[in-house]
N, C-alpha and C positions, 0 to 999 in steps of 0.2 A: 579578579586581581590576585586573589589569594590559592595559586596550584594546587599546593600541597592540603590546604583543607577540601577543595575541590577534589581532588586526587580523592583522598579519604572518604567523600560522600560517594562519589561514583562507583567505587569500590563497596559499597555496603549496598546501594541501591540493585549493586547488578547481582546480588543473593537476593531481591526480595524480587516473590511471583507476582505475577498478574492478582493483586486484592480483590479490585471489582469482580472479576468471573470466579473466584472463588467466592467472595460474597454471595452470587447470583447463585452457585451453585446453594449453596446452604440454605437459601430461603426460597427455591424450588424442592431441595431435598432429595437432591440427585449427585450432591457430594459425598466421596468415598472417603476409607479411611488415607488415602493417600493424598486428597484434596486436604484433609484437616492439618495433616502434616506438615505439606507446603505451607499453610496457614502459618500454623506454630510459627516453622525454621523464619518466616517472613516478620513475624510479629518479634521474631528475637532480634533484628535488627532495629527495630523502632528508638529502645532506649540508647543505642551509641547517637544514631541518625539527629536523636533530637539533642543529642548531645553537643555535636558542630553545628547544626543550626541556632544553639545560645552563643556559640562565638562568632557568626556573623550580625555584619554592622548593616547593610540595605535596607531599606524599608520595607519593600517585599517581604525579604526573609525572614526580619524582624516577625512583619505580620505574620508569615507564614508560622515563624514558631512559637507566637502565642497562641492558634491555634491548638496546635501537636497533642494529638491524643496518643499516647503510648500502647494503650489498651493493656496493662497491667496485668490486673486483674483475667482477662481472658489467656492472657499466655500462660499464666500461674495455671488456672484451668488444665491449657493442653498439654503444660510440660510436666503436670502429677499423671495426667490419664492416658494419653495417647503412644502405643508402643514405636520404636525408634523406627521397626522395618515391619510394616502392617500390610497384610496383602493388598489388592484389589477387590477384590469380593470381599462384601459385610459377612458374610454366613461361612466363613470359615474359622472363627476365631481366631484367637494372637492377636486382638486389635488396642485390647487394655494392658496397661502397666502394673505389676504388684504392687499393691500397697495403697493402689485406688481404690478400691471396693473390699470390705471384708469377706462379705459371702465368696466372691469368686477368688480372694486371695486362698479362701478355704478348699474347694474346689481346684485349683491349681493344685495346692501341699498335696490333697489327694491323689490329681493323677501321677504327680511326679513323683513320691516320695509313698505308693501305696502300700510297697511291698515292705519296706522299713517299718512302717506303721502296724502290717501284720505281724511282724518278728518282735515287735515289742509288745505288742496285746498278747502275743504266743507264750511271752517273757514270764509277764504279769500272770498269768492265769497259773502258768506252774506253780510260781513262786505261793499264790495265792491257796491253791487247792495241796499243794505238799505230790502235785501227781508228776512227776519226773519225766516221763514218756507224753503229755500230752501236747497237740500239733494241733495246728489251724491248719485246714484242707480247702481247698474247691473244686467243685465240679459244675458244667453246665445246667444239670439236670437238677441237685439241689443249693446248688450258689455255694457260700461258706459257711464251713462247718467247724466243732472241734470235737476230735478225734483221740478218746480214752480205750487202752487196750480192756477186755474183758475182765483179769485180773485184778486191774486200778479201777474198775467204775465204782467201788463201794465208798470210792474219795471222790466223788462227782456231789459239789452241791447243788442244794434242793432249788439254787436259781436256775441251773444248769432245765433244758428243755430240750427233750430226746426228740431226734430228727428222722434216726436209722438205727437198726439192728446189723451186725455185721455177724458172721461167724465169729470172730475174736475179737472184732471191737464194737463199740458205742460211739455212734456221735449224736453230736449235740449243736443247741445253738444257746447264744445268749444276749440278751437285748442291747447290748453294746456293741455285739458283732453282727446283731442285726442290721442295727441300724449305720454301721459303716458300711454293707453291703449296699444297703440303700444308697449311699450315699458313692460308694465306688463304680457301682453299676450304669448308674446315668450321668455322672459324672461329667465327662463329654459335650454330650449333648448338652447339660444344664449350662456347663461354659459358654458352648456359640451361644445358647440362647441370652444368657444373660451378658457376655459381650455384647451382642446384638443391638438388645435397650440400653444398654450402655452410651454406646455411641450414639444411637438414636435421639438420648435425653443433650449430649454434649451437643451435637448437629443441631436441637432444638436452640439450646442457649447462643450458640453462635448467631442462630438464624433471629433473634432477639434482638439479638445486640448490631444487627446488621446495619442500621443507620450511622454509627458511629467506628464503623467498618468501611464503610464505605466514604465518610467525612475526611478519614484518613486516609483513605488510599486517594483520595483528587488532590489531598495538599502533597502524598506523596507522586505524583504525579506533576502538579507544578514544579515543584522541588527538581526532580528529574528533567525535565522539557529545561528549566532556568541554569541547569548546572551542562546539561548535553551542549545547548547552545553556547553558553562559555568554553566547552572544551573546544567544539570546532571552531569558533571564531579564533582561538588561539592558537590551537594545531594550524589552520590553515588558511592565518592571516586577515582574517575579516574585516572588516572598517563598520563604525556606528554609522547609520544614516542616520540624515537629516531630513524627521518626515512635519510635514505642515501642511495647510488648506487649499495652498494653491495646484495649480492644474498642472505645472510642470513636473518632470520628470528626467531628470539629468544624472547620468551615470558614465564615472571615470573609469576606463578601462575594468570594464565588468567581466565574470568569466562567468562559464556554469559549473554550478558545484557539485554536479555528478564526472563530466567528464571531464574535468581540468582532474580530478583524483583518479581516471583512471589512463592517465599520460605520463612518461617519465615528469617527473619537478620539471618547471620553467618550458616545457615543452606548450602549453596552450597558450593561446593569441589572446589576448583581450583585447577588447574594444568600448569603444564610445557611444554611450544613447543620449543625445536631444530630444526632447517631445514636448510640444507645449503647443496651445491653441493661438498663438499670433504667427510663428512663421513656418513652423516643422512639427505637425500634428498629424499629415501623413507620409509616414516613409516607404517610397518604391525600393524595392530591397533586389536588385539584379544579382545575377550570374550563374557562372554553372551549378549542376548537382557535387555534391561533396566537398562543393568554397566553403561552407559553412552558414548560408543562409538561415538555416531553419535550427543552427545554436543560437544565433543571435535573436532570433524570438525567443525562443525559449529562454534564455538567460535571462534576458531583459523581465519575461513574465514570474519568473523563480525571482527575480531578487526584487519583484515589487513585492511579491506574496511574501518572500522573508521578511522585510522591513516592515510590514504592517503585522505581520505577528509578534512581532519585539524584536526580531535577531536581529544579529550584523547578518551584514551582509559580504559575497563574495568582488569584491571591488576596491581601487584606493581610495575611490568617496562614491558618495550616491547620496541626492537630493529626490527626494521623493512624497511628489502631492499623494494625497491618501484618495484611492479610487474605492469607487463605490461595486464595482467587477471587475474579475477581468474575464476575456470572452477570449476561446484558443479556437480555430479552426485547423488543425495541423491532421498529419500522417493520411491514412488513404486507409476504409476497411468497408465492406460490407456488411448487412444486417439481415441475415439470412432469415434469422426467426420471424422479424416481419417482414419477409419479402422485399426488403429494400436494396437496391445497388448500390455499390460505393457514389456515384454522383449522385443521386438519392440520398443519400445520408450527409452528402456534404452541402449538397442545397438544403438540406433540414439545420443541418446548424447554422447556415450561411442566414436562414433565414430566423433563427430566434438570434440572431445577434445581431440584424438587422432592427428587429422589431424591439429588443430590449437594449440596446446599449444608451447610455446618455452620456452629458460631453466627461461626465467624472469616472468613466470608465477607460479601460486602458483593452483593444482590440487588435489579436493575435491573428495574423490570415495567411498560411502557407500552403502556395499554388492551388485558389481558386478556380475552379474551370476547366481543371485536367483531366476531368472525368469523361468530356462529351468533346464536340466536333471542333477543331481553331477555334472557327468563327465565332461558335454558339461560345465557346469556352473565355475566347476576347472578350463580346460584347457581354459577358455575365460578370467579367472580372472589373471592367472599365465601370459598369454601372453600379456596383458595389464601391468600388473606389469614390467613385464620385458621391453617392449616396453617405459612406462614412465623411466626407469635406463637408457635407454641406446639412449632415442631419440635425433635427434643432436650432439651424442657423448657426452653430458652435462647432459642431462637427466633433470625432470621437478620435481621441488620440489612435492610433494605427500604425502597427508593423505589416507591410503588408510586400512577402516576399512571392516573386512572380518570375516565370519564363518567357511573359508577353512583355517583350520590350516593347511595345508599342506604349504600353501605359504609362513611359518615360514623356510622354507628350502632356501627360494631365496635368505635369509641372508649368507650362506654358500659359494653362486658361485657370489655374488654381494657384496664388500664392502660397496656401500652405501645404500643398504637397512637395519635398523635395526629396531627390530621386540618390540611391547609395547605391552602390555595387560593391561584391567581395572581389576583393583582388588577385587577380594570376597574372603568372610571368611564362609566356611562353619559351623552350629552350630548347632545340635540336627535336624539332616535331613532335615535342610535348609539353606538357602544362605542369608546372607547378603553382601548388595553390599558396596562397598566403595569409587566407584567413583571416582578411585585415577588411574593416567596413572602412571605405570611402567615399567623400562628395562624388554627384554624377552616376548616370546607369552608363547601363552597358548594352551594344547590341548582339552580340553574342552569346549563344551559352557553351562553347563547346564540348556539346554533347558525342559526337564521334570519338572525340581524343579522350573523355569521360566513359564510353564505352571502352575503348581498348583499355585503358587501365585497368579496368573492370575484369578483364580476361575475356573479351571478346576476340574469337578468333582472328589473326590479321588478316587474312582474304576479305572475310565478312567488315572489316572495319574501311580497306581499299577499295571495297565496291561503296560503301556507304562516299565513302569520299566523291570518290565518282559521281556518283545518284544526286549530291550534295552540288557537284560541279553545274552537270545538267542543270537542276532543277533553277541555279541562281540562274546560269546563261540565256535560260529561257526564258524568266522575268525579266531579266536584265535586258538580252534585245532583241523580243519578240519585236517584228515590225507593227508599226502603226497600221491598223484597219478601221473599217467603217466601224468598229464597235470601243474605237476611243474614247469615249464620253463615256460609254458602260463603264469599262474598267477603270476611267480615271474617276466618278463615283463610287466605286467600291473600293478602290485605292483608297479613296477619302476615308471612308469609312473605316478601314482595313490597312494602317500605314506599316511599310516596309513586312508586312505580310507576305511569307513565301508562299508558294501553292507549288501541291506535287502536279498538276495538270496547268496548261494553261488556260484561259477562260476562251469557254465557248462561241464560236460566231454564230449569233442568232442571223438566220438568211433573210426574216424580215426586217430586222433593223439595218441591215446590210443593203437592201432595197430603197429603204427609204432615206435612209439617210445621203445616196447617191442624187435622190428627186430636190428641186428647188422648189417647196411648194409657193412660195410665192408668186414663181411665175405659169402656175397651173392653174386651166378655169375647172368648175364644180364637174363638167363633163369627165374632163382627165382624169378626177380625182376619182369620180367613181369607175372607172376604167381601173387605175391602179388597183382599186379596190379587189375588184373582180380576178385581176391581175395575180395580186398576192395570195387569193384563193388558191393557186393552183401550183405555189411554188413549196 
């Protein structure tokens, strides 16, 4: 209810990283100095974040920010020691800040500020010895020296330790410019190394304190998940459901919330879900490809999953019994890796959603059977359908969208199956969809006029017509033969089933069915017998 404090969290949450995997990293110890950073820049957000979580009033939030661990104390850590821009690789150094370690603060002053430091020990030593011409020198071969001409070495004191003889000068060392040698020479390298266990020791403490790392990043995760969900329901209109124990399922013109966002505004169709175990627990869902069938599963399955995770949902109401699964059978893919075909894989799910679903589950079924032959493809979908009516005597809520009109019939011997179609308006030899679920199927799918939108060639779309013409006329009015019974049995079986062939005359049923056995004696009949040997 409150935007602008919502505004505010959203805005602080979306600087802060992934905790948990950085966590993870720290306590495998395969985090860089660039992980510890994110870290930091993350943990600098904590103290505003818990700051609007004391001005919320929810009971959630409440809890949530009693909770709130800030982690104080660890950002104080990272924000003395951690440099602003750290490479990726540990073994370069640049990874600590001045002022965090004294040794290496010393080590720094050295390499940057070395040669200053020469010019004032060069300073002191004149000033000291009265020798006016004397220099600090270096060479590869004896490191650093200081350098009295021949004339002034009798003002060289007896601290003074002779290095070289020159023609005309003397040098020398002395335990002060020893041991800056020492200490300029390796310099470098002492840095990486002691950056190094620097970070090493800081990555340990992190990886210590990772329990209470990780305590915070799930409530900062709730936090997140609780404020995301408010902004979409708000950005785009959501309604609270009405969720409770019972088995129904009623939803007011619902959309889906992937694709109503990506259609101009008021551009997508809503529609109406009923599902309940007394009269509409399964729905035959007809019509063509592209009416929109298989959003209307899927939306209906999206906006139970939302409301039983706490969201609103996309709809102007939704009543929704709490199921125990939901079960999708949707899209078409094979599984190469285990040698499975796509009707393989869709009779493996077909089949664990057979075997697991009970009546508190809510079952997703889009185009059963398309995989293999009409027939096999009919009677696999018909017995599914039927099987989801009658499973547990309760039977399993069901969207179950199909191109077998025939299974418009199951409504007939099953009360609780009732039959929907998506809506088209046919207009100047083509279809416009309308996206609208309505009572009653349909026996069409106009798949031809679905092709040609598609960009099917028009000739290829004019022969289909044709092939389409044939095939009905020939169902339509083959003559009656002696093999009527056959096909009016598989007719039974097989209602308002096209077939690209007509069916077969078996010559023996043809034979017999002509014979009156009645009025044959046992002589005739084995005559026939012999008879149909030979035909």
């Amino acid at each position: 209810k409150n935007s602008g404090l919502r505004s505010d969290l959203r805005s602080l949450l979306d600087t802060v990283y992934d905790l948990e995997r950085l966590n993870s990293r720290m306590m495998l110890g395969t985090g860089n100095a660039r992980d510890i950073l994110a870290m930091k820049n993350s943990l600098a957000q904590l103290p505003p974040i818990y700051s609007l979580l004391s001005q919320c009033n929810t009971v959630k939030l409440i809890d949530l920010y009693q909770q709130f661990d800030i982690l104080a104390d660890l950002y104080d850590l990272l924000h003395r020691s951690i440099a602003p821009n750290p490479p990726i690789t540990v073994r370069e150094g640049h990874l600590i800040l001045e002022g965090y370690n004294s040794e290496l603060d010393e080590l720094i002053l050295i390499l940057r500020d070395g040669k200053q430091m020469i010019l004032n020990l060069e300073s002191r030593e004149r000033e000291s010895t009265g020798i006016s011409k004397l220099k600090i020198g270096y060479n590869k071969v004896f490191g650093y020296f200081i350098e009295v001409s021949k004339i002034q070495a009798a003002k060289v004191p007896e601290s003074y330790i002779r290095k070289q003889t020159l023609v005309n000068a003397e040098r020398f060392i002395t335990p002060e410019l020893k041991e800056f040698e020492g200490k300029v020479l390796g310099a470098q390298d002492r840095r990486v190394e002691l950056e190094y266990q620097l970070f090493l020791d800081i990555r340990t403490r992190l990886a210590k304190s990772s329990s209470r790392i990780l305590k915070t990043a799930k409530l900062l995760a709730q936090v997140d998940f609780l404020s995301a969900n408010a902004e979409t329901a708000q950005l785009y209109n959501y309604r609270r459901p009405q969720i409770d124990t019972e088995d129904d399922i009623e939803i007011i013109e619902g959309r889906h919330p992937v694709i109503e966002r990506s259609l101009p505004s008021g551009k997508f169709v809503p529609n109406d879900i009923l599902l309940n175990q007394s009269s509409d627990e399964v729905l035959i869902i007809t019509g063509p490809n592209m009416a929109g069938k298989s959003t209307v599963l899927r939306q209906t399955a999206l906006i139970v999953l939302l409301a039983q995770m706490g969201s609103y949902v996309p709809a102007e109401k939704a009543k929704i019994g709490v199921v125990d699964r939901i079960f999708t059978r949707v899209g078409a893919m094979d599984d190469l890796r285990r040698g499975q075909s796509t009707f393989m894989v869709e009779m493996s799910e077909t089949a664990n959603i057979l075997n697991n679903a009970t009546p508190k589950s809510l079952v997703v079924l889009d185009e059963i059977g398309r995989g293999t032959s009409t027939y096999d493809g009919l009677a696999i979908a018909w017995a599914v359908a039927e099987e989801l009516v009658n499973k547990n005597k309760k039977g399993v809520k069901t969207l179950f969208a199909t191109h077998y009109h025939e299974l418009i019939e199951l409504a007939k011997s099953h009360k609780r199956v009732k039959n929907y179609s998506i809506t088209v308006r046919e207009w100047q030899d083509t279809i416009i969809f309308l996206h609208k679920l309505a009572k009653g199927g349909t026996s069409r799918s106009y798949g031809i006029q679905v092709a040609g939108l598609a960009g099917v060639p028009d000739h290829v779309v004019k022969r289909a017509e044709k092939i389409l013409q044939d095939i009905e006329k020939e169902n339509l009015n083959q003559p009656e033969t002696s093999t009527k019974s056959y096909r009016r049995r598989k007719k039974k079986h097989h209602p308002n089933q096209l077939s690209l062939f007509p069916t077969p005359v078996n010559p023996h049923l043809d034979y017999l069915n002509n014979i009156d056995l009645d009025e044959i004696t046992p002589r005739q009949a084995l005559e026939i017998l012999y008879k149909m040997k030979t035909i």
